[in-house]
C-alpha positions in Angstrom: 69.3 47.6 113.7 70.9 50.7 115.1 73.5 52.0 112.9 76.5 54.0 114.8 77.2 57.5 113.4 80.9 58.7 114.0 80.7 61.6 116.3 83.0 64.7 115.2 84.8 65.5 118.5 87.2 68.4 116.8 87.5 71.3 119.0 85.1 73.9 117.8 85.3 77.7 116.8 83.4 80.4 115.9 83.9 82.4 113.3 82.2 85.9 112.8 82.8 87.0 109.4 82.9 90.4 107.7 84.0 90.9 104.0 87.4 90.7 102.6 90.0 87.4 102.5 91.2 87.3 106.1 88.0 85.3 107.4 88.9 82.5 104.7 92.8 82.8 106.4 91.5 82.0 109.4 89.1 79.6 108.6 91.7 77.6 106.6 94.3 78.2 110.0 91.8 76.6 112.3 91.1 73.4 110.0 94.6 72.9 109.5 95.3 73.3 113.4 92.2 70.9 113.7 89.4 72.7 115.1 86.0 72.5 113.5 84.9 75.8 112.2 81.1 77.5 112.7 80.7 80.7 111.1 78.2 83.0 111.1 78.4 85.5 108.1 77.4 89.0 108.7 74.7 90.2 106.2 75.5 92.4 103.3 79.4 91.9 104.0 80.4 88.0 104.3 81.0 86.4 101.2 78.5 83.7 100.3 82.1 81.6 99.1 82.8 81.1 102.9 80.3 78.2 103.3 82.8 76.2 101.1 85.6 76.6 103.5 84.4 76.3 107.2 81.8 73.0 108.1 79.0 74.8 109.0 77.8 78.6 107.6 74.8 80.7 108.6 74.2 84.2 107.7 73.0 86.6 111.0 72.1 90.6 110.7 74.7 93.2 112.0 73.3 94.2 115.3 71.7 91.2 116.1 74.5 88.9 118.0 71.3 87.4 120.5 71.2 85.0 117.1 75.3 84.5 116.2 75.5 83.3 120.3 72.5 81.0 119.8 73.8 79.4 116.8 77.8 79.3 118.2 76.2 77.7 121.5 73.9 75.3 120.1 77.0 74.1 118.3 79.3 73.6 120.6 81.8 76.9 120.2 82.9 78.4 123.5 85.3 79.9 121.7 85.5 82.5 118.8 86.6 85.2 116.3 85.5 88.2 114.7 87.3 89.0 111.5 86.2 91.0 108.4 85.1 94.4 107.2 81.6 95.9 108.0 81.0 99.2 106.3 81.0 102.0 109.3 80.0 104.4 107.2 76.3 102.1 106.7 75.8 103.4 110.4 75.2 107.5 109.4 72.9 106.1 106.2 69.0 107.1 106.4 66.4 104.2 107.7 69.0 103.1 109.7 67.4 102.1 112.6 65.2 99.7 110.1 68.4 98.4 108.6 70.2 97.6 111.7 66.9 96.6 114.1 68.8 95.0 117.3 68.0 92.6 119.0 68.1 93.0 123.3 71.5 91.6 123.7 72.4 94.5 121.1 69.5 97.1 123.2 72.0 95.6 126.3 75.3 96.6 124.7 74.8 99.4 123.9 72.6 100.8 126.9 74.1 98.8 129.5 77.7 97.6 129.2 78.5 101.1 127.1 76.5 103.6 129.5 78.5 106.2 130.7 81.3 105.4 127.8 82.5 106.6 124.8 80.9 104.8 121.3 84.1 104.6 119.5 85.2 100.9 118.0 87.3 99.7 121.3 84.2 100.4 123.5 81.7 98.9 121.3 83.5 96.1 120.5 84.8 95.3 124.3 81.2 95.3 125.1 80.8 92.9 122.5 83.2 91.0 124.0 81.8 91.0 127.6 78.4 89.8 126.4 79.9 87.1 124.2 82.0 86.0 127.8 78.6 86.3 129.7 77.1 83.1 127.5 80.5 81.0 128.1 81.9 82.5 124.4 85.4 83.8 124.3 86.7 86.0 121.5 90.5 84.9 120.6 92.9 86.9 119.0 92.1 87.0 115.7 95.0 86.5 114.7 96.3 83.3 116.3 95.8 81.0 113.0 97.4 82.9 110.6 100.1 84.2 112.0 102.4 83.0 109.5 101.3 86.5 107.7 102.0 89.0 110.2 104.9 92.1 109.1 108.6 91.0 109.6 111.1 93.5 110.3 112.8 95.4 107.6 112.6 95.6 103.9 110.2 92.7 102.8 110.5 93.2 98.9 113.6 92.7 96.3 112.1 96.8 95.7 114.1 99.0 98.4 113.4 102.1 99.9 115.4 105.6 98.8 117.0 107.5 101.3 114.1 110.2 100.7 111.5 107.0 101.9 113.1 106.1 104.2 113.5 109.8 105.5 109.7 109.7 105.0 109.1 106.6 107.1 111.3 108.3 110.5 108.8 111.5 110.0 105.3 109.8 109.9 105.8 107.0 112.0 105.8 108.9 115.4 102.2 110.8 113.9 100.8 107.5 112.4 101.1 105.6 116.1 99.4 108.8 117.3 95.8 109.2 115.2 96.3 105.3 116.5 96.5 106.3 119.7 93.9 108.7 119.4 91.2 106.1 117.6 91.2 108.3 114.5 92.5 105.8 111.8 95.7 103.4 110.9 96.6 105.1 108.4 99.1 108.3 106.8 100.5 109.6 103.6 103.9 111.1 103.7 105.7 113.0 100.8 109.2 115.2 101.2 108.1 115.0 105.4 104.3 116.6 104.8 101.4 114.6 105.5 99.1 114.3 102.6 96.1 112.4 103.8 94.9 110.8 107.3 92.6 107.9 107.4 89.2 108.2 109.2 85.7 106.5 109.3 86.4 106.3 105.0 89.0 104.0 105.3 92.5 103.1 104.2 91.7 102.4 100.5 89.7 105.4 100.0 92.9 107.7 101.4 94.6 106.1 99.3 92.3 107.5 96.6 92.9 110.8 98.2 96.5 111.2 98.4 96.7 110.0 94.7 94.2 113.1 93.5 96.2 115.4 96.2 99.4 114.3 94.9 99.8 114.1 91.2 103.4 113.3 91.0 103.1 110.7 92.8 106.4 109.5 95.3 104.6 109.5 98.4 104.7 106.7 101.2 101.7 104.7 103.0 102.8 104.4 106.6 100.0 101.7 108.5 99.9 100.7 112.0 97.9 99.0 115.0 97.3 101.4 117.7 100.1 101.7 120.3 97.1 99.6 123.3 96.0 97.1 119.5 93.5 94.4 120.9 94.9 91.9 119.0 91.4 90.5 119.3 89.8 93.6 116.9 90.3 95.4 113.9 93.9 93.7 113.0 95.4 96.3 110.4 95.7 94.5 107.5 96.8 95.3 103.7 97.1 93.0 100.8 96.6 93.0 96.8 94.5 95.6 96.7 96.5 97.9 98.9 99.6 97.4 96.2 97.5 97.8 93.5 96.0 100.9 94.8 99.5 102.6 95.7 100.4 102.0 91.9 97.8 103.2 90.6 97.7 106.5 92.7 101.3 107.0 92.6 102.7 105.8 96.2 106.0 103.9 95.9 106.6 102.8 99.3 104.3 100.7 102.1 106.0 100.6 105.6 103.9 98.7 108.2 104.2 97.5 112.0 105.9 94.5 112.3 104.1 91.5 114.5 101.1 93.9 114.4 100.0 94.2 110.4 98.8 91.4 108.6 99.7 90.9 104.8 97.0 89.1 103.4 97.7 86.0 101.3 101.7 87.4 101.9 103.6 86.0 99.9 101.4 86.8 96.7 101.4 90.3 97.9 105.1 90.8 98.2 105.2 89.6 94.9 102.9 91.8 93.8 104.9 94.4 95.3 108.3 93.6 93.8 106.3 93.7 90.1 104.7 96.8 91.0 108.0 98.4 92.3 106.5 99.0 95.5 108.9 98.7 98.4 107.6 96.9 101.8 108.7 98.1 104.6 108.0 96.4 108.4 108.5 98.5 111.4 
């Protein structure tokens, strides 16, 4: 006697997962929505946790996406999304080229689609992009299932802005857009209209470090944006608990954001967090 298995015909996506809470938002977005979710964890920066929340997991090396297109085929996902942190800074790290041995859709990449470009994050990852669309993959926006967590417009918290904030905000938002525009970082610190710390290749959380240490009294203002041409597709700005708890800790009082553009991870635990802190949120 043949017994029947029940085929799963959900819609199927793939997830490519960095660290950090956003991949489980997403994951959670595209169950609810329907879809059935196949992820494929990037070593030493997807959390093991994941494999609870999406119906199939499997972990794949950094510059080997050959084996992340195989699995995401062979499954049925001709669509996907890449969400997460990966460490840039594990790229200038000795025994690299051990670490990170690529595979020859990697060698192609990065020899072919990016000859004759620049190697900054847009190129890299459009070229990405292009070789996941060459094997019938599409990369989504990565935001499209959660964007009930996106910036509103205006003040966000019960905590308001002073008129010396807010004063703050109008003087570093032109400059923030700008390092966006130039692919230098999402992120500034402004105090009494002088910029105490830029974001590069370190990160947001480490400036934050910095403008705390450069600014004892404390009183300054995070400013955080996409870049004025944001794929929606990539590298998402995002902030969450650990953005507040930084700011308090390091003595910034204010966190003003793009609207539509910035995610708030978990957001309404964050504003929350905020308004306990006394940290003002500010979308732009």
């Amino acid at each position: 006697m043949v017994i029947a298995t029940q085929r799963d015909e959900r819609p199927v996506l793939g997830l490519i997962a960095g660290e950090g809470r956003l991949p489980f938002m997403v994951a959670d977005g595209a169950r609810r929505a329907g879809m059935r979710v196949v992820c494929i964890g990037l070593a030493g920066s997807a959390s093991p946790e994941l494999a609870g929340y999406v119906d199939d997991f499997f972990y794949g090396a950094v510059a080997r996406p050959g084996g992340w297109m195989r699995k995401l085929r062979r499954r049925g996902a001709t669509r996907a999304i890449m969400v997460g942190r990966v460490a840039k800074t594990g790229i200038f790290t000795p025994w690299r080229i051990l670490r990170y041995l690529p595979d020859w859709r990697a060698l192609r990449i990065w020899y072919v689609r990016l000859r004759g470009k620049d190697k900054r994050n847009d190129s890299v990852l459009n070229a990405i992009a292009e070789e996941f669309a060459s094997d019938g993959i599409i990369l989504e926006n990565s935001v499209m299932y959660c964007k009930e967590h996106l910036a509103d417009e205006g003040v966000m918290t019960k905590i308001q802005p002073s008129s010396a904030v807010r004063a703050d905000i109008a003087f570093g938002w032109p400059m923030v857009l700008e390092i966006g525009r130039l692919d230098i970082g999402q992120a500034i610190a402004v105090r009494e209209r002088e910029i105490l710390a830029v974001e590069a290749i370190e990160g947001t959380a480490e400036m934050i470090e910095r403008a705390g240490a450069l600014c004892k009294k404390g009183g300054w203002t995070l400013l955080k944006s996409a870049k004025p041409d944001q794929d929606m597709r990539f590298d998402v700005p995002c902030v969450g608990p650990d953005t507040i708890q930084s700011l308090k800790r390091c003595g910034g009082v204010c966190l003003a954001i793009e609207k539509g553009r910035t995610l708030i991870i978990d957001k309404p635990q964050t504003l929350a967090l905020a308004d306990k802190l006394g940290i003002a949120v500010v979308g732009i």
